[in-house]
N, C-alpha and C positions, 0 to 999 in steps of 0.2 A: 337410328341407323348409324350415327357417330360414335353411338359406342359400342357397336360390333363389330367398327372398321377398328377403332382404339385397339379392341381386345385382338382380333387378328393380328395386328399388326405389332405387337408386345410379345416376345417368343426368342429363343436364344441369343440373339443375334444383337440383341438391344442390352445383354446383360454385360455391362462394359469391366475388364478386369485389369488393377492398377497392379503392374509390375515394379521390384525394384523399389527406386525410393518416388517412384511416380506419383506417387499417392500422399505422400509430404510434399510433393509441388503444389498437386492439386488441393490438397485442404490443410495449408499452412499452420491456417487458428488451430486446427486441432491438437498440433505439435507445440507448439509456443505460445500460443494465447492467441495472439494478433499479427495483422502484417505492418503497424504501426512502431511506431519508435520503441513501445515496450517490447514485442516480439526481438525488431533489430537488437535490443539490450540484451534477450533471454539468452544468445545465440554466443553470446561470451559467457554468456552463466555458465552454461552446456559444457563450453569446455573445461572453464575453471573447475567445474565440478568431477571431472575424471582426473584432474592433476589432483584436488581436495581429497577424492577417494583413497588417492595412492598413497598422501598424508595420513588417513585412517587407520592405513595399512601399516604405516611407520615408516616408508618407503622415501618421502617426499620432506624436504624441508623447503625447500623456494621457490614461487611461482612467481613467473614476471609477464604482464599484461601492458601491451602494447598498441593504444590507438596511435595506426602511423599515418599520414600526411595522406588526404582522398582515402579516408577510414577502412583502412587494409590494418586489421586486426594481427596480433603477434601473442600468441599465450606458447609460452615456456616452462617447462619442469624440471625440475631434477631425480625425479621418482625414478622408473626402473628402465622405461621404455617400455612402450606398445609390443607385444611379442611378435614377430614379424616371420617364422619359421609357417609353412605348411598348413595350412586348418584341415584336422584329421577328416572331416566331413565335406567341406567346401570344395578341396582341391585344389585353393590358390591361399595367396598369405592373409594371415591373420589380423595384418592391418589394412588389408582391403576389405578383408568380410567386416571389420569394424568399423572403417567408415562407409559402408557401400549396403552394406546389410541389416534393415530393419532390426532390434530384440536381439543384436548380436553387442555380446560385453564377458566381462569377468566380474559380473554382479547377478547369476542366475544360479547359483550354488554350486558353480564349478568349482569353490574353493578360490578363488581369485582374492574375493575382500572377503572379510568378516563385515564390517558392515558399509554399508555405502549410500553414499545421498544418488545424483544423476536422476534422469528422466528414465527410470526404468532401464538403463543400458540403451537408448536411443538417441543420445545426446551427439554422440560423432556424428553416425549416421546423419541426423538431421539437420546441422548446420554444414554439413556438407551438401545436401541435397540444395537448401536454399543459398547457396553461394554461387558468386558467377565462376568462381575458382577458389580449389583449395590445396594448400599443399601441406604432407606433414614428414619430418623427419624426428626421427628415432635413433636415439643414442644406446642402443642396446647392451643392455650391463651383463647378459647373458654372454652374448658373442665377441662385445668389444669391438663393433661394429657399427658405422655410420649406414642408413638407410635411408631413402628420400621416393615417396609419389606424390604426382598430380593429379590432381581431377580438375574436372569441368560440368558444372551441373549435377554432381553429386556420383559421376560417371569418372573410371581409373582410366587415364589420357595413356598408359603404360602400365605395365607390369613392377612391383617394387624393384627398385634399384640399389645395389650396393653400392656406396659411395666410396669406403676405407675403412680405414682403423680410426678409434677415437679412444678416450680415455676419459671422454665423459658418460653421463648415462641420464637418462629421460628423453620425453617427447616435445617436440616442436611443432605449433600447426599454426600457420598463416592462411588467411581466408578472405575475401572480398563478397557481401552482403549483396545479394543478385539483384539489381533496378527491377524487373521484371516481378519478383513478389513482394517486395518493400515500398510502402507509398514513402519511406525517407532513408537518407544511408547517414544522416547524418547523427552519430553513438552520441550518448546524454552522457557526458562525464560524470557529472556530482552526482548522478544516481547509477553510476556503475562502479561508483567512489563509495558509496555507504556498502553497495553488496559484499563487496571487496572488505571493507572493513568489518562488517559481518561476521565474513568467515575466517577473519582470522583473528577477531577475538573469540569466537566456536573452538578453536584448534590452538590451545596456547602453543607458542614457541614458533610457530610458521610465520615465515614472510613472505607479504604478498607486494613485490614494486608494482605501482601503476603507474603506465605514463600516457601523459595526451601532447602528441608531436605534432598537432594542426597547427596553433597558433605561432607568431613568429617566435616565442618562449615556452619552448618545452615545461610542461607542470609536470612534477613527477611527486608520490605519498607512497613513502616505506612504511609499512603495515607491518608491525611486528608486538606482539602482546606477552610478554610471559605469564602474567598474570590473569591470562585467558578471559572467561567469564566475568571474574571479580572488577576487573581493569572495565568490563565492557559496564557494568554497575555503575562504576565511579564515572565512567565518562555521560551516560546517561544522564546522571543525577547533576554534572559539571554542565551542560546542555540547557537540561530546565532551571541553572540556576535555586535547585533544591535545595536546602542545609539539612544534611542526615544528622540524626539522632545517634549515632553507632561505627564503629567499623562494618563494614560488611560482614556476614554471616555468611563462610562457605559451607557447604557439605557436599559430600560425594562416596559414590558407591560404584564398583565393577565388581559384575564376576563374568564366566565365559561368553553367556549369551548376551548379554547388554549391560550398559553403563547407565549411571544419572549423576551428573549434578546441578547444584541451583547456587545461587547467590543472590543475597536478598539487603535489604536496607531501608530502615523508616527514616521518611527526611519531614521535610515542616510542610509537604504538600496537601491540598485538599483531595489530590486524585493519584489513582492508585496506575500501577502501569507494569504490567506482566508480558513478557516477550518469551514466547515456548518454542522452542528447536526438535528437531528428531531428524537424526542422520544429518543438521546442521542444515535442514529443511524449515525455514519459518512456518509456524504453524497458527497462521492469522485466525484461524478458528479453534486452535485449544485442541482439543481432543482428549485419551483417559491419563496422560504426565498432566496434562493444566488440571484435570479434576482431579485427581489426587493430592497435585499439593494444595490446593483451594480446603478440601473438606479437611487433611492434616493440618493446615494451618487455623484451619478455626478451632478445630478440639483440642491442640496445644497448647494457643493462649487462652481461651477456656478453661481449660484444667487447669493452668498456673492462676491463673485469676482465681477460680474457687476456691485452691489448694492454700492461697496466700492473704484470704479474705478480700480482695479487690471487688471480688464481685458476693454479696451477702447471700444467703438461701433464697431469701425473696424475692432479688433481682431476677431478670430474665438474662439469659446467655447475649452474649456477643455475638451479631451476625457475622456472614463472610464480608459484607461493605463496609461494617466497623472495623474487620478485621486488619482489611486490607486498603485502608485510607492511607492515603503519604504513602505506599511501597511500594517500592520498585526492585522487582525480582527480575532474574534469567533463569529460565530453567530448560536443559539439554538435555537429552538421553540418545542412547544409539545404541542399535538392536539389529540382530545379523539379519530378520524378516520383519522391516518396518511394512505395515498392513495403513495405506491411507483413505480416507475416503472422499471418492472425486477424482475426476483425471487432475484437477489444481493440487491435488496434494496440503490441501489445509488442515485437513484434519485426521487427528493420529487416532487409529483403531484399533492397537493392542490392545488389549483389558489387561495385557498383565502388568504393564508398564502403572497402570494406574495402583495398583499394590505396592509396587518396587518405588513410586516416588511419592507416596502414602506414607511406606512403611519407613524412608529413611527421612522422612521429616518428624515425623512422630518420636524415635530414637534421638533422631540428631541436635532439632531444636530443642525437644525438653530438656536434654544435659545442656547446651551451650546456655539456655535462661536459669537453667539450676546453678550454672557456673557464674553466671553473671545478674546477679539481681538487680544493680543499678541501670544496667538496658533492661529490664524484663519490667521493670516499674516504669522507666519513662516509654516502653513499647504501652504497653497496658492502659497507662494514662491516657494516651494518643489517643486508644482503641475505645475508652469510654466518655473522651468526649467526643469523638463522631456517634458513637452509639446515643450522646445526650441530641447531638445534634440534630441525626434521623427522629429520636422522636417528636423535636419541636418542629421537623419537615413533615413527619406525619399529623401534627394536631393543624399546622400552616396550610398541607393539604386539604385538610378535610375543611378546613372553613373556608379556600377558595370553593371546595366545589361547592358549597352550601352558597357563597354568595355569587357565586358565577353561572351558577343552573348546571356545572359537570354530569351531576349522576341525571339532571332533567331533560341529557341533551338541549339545552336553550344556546344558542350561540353567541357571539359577542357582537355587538350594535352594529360595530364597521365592517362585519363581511357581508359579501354579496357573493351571496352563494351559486352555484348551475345549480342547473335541474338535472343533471344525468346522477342519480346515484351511487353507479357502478366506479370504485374507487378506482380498477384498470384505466378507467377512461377519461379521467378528470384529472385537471392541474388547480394549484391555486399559485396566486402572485401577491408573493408581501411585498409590499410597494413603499418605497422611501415616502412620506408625506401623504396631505389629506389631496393634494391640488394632482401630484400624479394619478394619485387613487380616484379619481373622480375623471380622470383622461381615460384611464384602463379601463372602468366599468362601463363606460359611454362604449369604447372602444372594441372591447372583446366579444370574444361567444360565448353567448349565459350558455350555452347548453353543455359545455363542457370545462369552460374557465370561468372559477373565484376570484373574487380579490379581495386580500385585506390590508388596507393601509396600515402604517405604522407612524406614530408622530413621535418629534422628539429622542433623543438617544435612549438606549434602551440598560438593563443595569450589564453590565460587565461580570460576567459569571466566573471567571479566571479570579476572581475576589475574594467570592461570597460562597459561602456553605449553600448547602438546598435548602434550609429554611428559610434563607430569605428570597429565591427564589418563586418558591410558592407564593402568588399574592402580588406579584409584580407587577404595576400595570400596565408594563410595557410587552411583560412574556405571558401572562395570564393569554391575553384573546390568541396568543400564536397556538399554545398548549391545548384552549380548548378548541380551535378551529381545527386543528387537526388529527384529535379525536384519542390521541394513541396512551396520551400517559405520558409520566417521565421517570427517568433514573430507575428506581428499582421495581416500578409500575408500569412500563414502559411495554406497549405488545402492540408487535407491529403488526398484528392482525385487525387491528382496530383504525388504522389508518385512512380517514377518508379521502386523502389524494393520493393515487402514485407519481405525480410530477410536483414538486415544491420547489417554486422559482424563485429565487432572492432576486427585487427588480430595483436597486439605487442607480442614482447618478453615478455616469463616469467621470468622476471626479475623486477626490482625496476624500472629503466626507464621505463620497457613495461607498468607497472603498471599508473605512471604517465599522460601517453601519453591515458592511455584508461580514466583517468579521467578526463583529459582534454577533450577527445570527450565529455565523459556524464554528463559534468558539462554544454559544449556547448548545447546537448541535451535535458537536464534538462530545462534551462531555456528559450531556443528559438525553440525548434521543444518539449515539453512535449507530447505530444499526439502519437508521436513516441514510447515512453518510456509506457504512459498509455496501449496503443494498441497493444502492444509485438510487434514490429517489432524491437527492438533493441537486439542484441547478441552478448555474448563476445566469441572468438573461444578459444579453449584451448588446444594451444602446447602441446608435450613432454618435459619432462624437460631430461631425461636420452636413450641413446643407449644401449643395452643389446645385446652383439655377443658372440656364440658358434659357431663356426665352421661357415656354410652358415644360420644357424638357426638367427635371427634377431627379437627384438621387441623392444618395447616403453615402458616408465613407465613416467606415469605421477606426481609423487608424492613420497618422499624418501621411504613410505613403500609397494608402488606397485614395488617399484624396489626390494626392500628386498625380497618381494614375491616372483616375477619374478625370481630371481637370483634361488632362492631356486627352485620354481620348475626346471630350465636349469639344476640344477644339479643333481636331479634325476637319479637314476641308476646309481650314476658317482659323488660322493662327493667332491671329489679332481679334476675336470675337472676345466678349467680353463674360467671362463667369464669376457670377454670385457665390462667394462662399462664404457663410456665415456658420458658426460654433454652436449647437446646441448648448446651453447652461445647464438644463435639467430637464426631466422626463415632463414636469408639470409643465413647460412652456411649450412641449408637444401638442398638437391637437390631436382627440381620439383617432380620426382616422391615420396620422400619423404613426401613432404609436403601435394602430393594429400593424399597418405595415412594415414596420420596421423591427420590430422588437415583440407582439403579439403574434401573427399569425405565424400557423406551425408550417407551411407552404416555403416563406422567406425569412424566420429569424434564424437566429444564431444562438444556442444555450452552449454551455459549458457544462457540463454535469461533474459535480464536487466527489473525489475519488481521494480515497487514502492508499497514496502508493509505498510511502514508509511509516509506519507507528511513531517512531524514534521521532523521527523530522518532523514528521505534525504535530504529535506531540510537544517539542520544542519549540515550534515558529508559532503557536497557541501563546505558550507560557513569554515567550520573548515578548511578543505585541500584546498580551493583553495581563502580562505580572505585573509584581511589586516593582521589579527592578528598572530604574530609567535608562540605563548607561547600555545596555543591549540591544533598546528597541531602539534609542536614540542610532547606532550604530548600525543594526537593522533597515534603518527608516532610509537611513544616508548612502548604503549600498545599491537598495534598491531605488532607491525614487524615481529613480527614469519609468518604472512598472507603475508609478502610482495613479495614474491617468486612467490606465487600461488593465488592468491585474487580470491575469487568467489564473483563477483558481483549477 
C-alpha cells in the first residue's frame, strides 16, 4: 500500500528546476571539488584562470592576487577587459551574462581565445554564485572606459555602471567567500603560493604578485620566469636537492592548432618525476602528451644505445623505468579543443597531441644526443645501471616470494587477519611495536579490522634502489599483507584492504616511523596514496579523570577545553590529567575507544595535493642531505607532537 501511495504522489510537481546559478549553490562539490578549504582555494584559481586565458591570448602581462584582511580576495589584470557592451542574445551586458550565466565565456568558439585553460567558461559565473558579494570592474581598452557591478549571492544588485574615462585596460573582481557554503573562509597561502607559481612558470614572461595582507606584515612573491618551463626544471631539481647530469634539454613546437614543449634533465636521483600541463591544466593523470613523450623517450635512448654499441645485439632493450630513473621533465601543450576526461580535468584525451609530442621528441632529442655525446654517454649509463638494477630487483623479488609464500598466498606470522574478505570492507592497522599490536588485536573487530605490528625502524627507501628493498624484513610482511605488489608489479586490483591505517605514537618517533611508511608508499605503491586508501590514525595525546567521569584530548587546547568544561558547577574540583606515552600503555578497550572504533576515532586520510612539494618534503626528511631536513625539522617542530599528514 506504501508504494502505491509513493508512486501517486511522485508526478510533476515534485520534479524540482534549479534556475540561474541556483544549482551551483545547491551542489557546490560539483563546481569546485569541495566546500572545504580546497574548494575555498579553487575560487581564486577560477579567476586567475580568465586573466591566465587573456595571457594565451597575448593580451595580458600582470596579474595581481590579493588576500586582503577578513579574506576578501582582490585579482587584478591588465588584459583587455571583460566586454561590457550588449549581449546580442541576452539583452543585458556581457559582463553580467558572464558572471551571472552558467557556459557563458569567450572559450566556446566564438573566436575569443585560441586556446584556454578555465572550468569550461564557468569560472566567473561560479565564484560569483558562492560569494556573499562580488564586485568587478573593467577597464575597457575598447571604449576607454571605467565600468563597475555588484552582486550579491551571484545575483546583479544593479545594472552595470559607467564609471569615467580611464587609460588603463583590464578586469578587476573583488569577492567575499559566502559562510553559508564554506565550512572555512580562511585562503591557505602557501598552496595558493605554488598554483600561482605554477602558472607562471606555464607562461614565461608573466607576472603574477601575490599578496597575504592578514597578518600584521604584509607577505608579498613576484612571480615572474622568463625562462618559463626550463627555470620551472631547475627550480624543481633546486627543491629535491638533485645534482643534474646536463643543462636542461628544451624543445618546442607551434603551429596553428596547438603547441608543445617539454624540458627535461637527468640528475643523480633514484626516482623519476614528470609534471604534464594542457592548457596550463595540471594533468595529475597523464593522458596521450605524457604517453607520447614516455614511449619517444624510450626509442630514442634505445636507438642511441644500439646505434653506439651501449647496448650489444644480445642485450634486451631499456625499459621506460630504466629509462626514466633521475628525470625530471615538464611537459606543456595547448590546443584550441583541449578534450579531458572527467569533470576533474586530469586527464588529456586528444590522440593527436600524442603524435605531436611523440613526434617532436623523437626529431628533437636524437639531434641534441647526436650533438652531444658526452650527455648522451652519461644519460645512457644512468639508464643501464638502473636497468642492472631492476634486474637484481627482479631476481631479489622472486626469492622473497619463494621465501615468503607471495605466489602461495601464505601470510607473514604477525598479522591478525578478519574474516570479512571483501577488500571494500576491511582495514588493516600497521601498528608501531609488538606491545601496541597486541592492545589493537585484543581491542578490535576481527570481522573487519587486521593488525599487523611492526618492530624496529624499518629501511629508509629515499636511499636505496629496489633491490634492496625486496627482502627487507621490515617491508617484506607490509608488501605481502597487502597483497598488491610493488613498483612496476604493483596492481591495485589485488589489494586486500581498502583502508590502510598508519597507527604510531604521537610523538616525534611515532612521527618518523609514519614517514618512513609514506615515503615507502610514495615511491613504490603511489596509487595507494593517489586513490585514498592510505590513512593516518590519531591517538590521544592526554587522559582527563573526575571521579568515574573519563575523556580524551587530542591536542593541548582540547585539553584546556575539556578541563574547563569538567569543572563546571565545581571550579576548585580537582582533574586527573595524565599524558599517554604510547599506544602500548593503552589498554585494549582503550584503544578501541579512542583511536579504533570507526563510531569515535579520528583518521586522516594521506592525499597528495602537490607533486612538486611531496615530492620535496620526501627527498628533504628522508635524503642524503642534513642541512635541509636539519632546517626543516627546526621550522616546523612545534607539528612534531601532532603532524597532520
Amino acid at each position: 500500500m506504501s508504494d502505491e501511495k509513493n508512486i501517486v504522489n511522485y508526478d510533476e510537481s515534485q520534479i524540482q528546476v534549479l534556475e540561474g546559478l541556483e544549482a551551483v549553490r545547491k551542489r557546490p562539490g560539483m563546481y569546485i571539488g569541495s566546500t572545504s578549504v580546497r574548494g575555498l582555494n579553487h575560487l581564486i584559481y577560477e579567476i586567475v584562470d580568465n586573466s591566465i586565458d587573456e595571457a594565451l591570448a597575448g593580451y595580458c602581462k600582470n596579474i595581481k592576487v590579493t588576500i586582503g584582511k577578513g579574506n576578501v580576495v582582490t585579482v587584478e589584470d591588465d588584459g583587455r577587459g571583460i566586454p561590457v557592451g550588449k549581449h546580442p542574445k541576452m539583452g543585458i551586458s556581457t559582463l553580467e551574462v558572464v558572471f551571472t550565466i552558467l557556459h557563458a565565456g569567450g572559450k566556446f568558439g566564438g573566436g575569443g581565445y585560441k586556446v584556454s585553460g578555465g572550468l569550461h567558461g564557468v569560472g566567473a559565473s561560479v565564484v560569483n554564485a558562492l560569494s556573499e558579494w562580488l564586485e568587478v570592474e573593467v577597464h575597457d581598452s575598447r571604449t576607454h572606459k571605467l565600468y563597475k557591478q555588484r552582486y550579491d549571492r551571484g545575483k546583479a544588485e544593479e545594472a552595470v555602471k559607467e564609471i569615467g574615462p580611464t587609460d588603463k585596460s583590464g578586469t578587476k573582481v573583488v569577492f567575499y567567500p559566502d559562510s553559508e557554503i564554506f565550512e572555512t573562509l580562511e585562503f591557505e597561502y602557501d598552496t595558493i603560493l605554488k598554483r600561482m607559481r605554477e602558472q607562471a612558470f606555464l607562461n614565461a614572461g608573466i607576472r603574477i604578485i601575490l599578496t597575504d595582507e592578514r597578518g600584521e606584515t604584509p607577505v608579498t612573491e613576484d612571480l615572474h620566469y622568463e625562462g618559463g618551463i626550463k627555470t620551472f626544471v631547475e627550480y624543481i631539481n633546486n627543491e629535491r636537492k638533485a645534482t643534474p647530469f646536463h643543462d636542461i634539454i628544451y624543445v618546442s613546437q607551434e603551429n596553428e592548432d596547438n603547441s608543445a614543449e617539454i624540458a627535461l634533465q637527468y640528475t643523480n636521483s633514484y626516482n623519476e618525476l614528470i609534471l604534464s600541463f594542457a592548457n596550463d591544466i595540471r594533468t595529475t593523470e597523464g593522458g596521450t602528451h605524457e604517453a607520447g613523450f614516455k614511449s619517444a623517450l624510450t626509442s630514442v635512448i634505445n636507438d642511441y644505445a644500439r646505434k653506439y654499441k651501449f647496448l650489444k645485439e644480445k642485450d634486451s632493450n631499456l625499459s621506460g623505468d630504466d629509462v626514466r630513473e633521475g628525470l625530471t621533465a615538464v611537459i606543456s601543450v595547448k590546443l584550441t579543443e583541449a578534450e579531458f576526461e572527467g569533470q576533474t580535468k586530469t586527464k588529456l584525451g586528444n590522440s593527436i597531441m600524442r603524435s605531436v609530442v611523440s613526434n617532436l621528441i623523437t626529431e628533437k632529442l636524437s639531434v641534441f644526443l647526436e650533438e652531444n655525446p658526452s650527455i648522451a654517454k652519461a644519460v645512457i649509463n644512468k639508464c643501464l645501471m638502473a636497468q642492472r638494477a631492476r634486474e637484481a630487483a627482479r631476481r631479489a623479488r622472486e626469492e622473497t616470494r619463494r621465501k615468503s609464500g607471495l605466489d602461495s598466498g601464505q601470510m607473514p606470522d604477525k598479522l591478525r587477519d578478519c574474516n570479512e574478505k571483501n577488500p571494500a570492507l576491511t582495514e588493516i592497522y600497521i601498528v608501531e611495536g609488538d606491545s601496541a599490536g597486541g592492545s589493537a588485536t585484543q581491542g578490535r573487530d576481527s570481522r573487519f579490522q587486521a593488525i599487523l605490528p611492526l618492530w624496529g625502524k624499518m629501511l629508509n627507501v629515499e636511499k636505496a634502489r629496489a633491490d634492496k628493498i625486496y627482502g627487507n624484513d621490515k617491508l617484506a610482511p607490509v608488501i605481502t599483507a597487502l597483497g598488491a605488489g610493488i613498483g612496476e608489479d604493483f596492481n591495485i586490483e589485488k589489494l586486500r584492504y581498502h583502508k590502510i591505517i598508519i597507527m604510531a605514537d604521537a610523538d616525534v618517533d611515532g612521527a618518523h616511523i609514519r614517514t618512513l611508511l609514506l615515503t615507502f608508499f610514495f615511491r613504490f605503491m603511489k596509487p595507494l596514496i593517489e586513490q585514498g586508501y592510505i590513512y593516518s590514525a590519531v591517538p590521544p595525546l592526554y587522559k582527563l579523570s573526575r571521579g568515574k567521569t573519563v575523556r580524551v584530548a587530542y591536542s593541548d587546547e582540547e585539553r584546556d577545553r575539556i578541563s574547563s568544561e569538567m569543572r563546571e558547577g565545581n571550579p576548585n574540583a580537582k582533574i586527573d590529567i595524565s599524558r599517554f606515552k604510547g599506544l602500548g600503555e593503552m589498554n585494549p578497550q582503550e584503544l578501541w575507544e579512542t583511536t579504533m572504533d570507526p563510531e569515535k576515532r579520528t583518521l586522516r586520510r594521506i592525499e597528495i595535493e602537490d607533486a612538486v612539494a611531496a615530492d620535496s618534503i620526501f627527498t628533504i626528511l628522508m635524503g642524503e642531505d642534513v642541512d635541509p631536513r636539519r632546517q626543516y625539522i627546526e621550522e616546523n617542530a612545534k607539528y612534531a607532537v601532532n603532524l597532520d599528514y
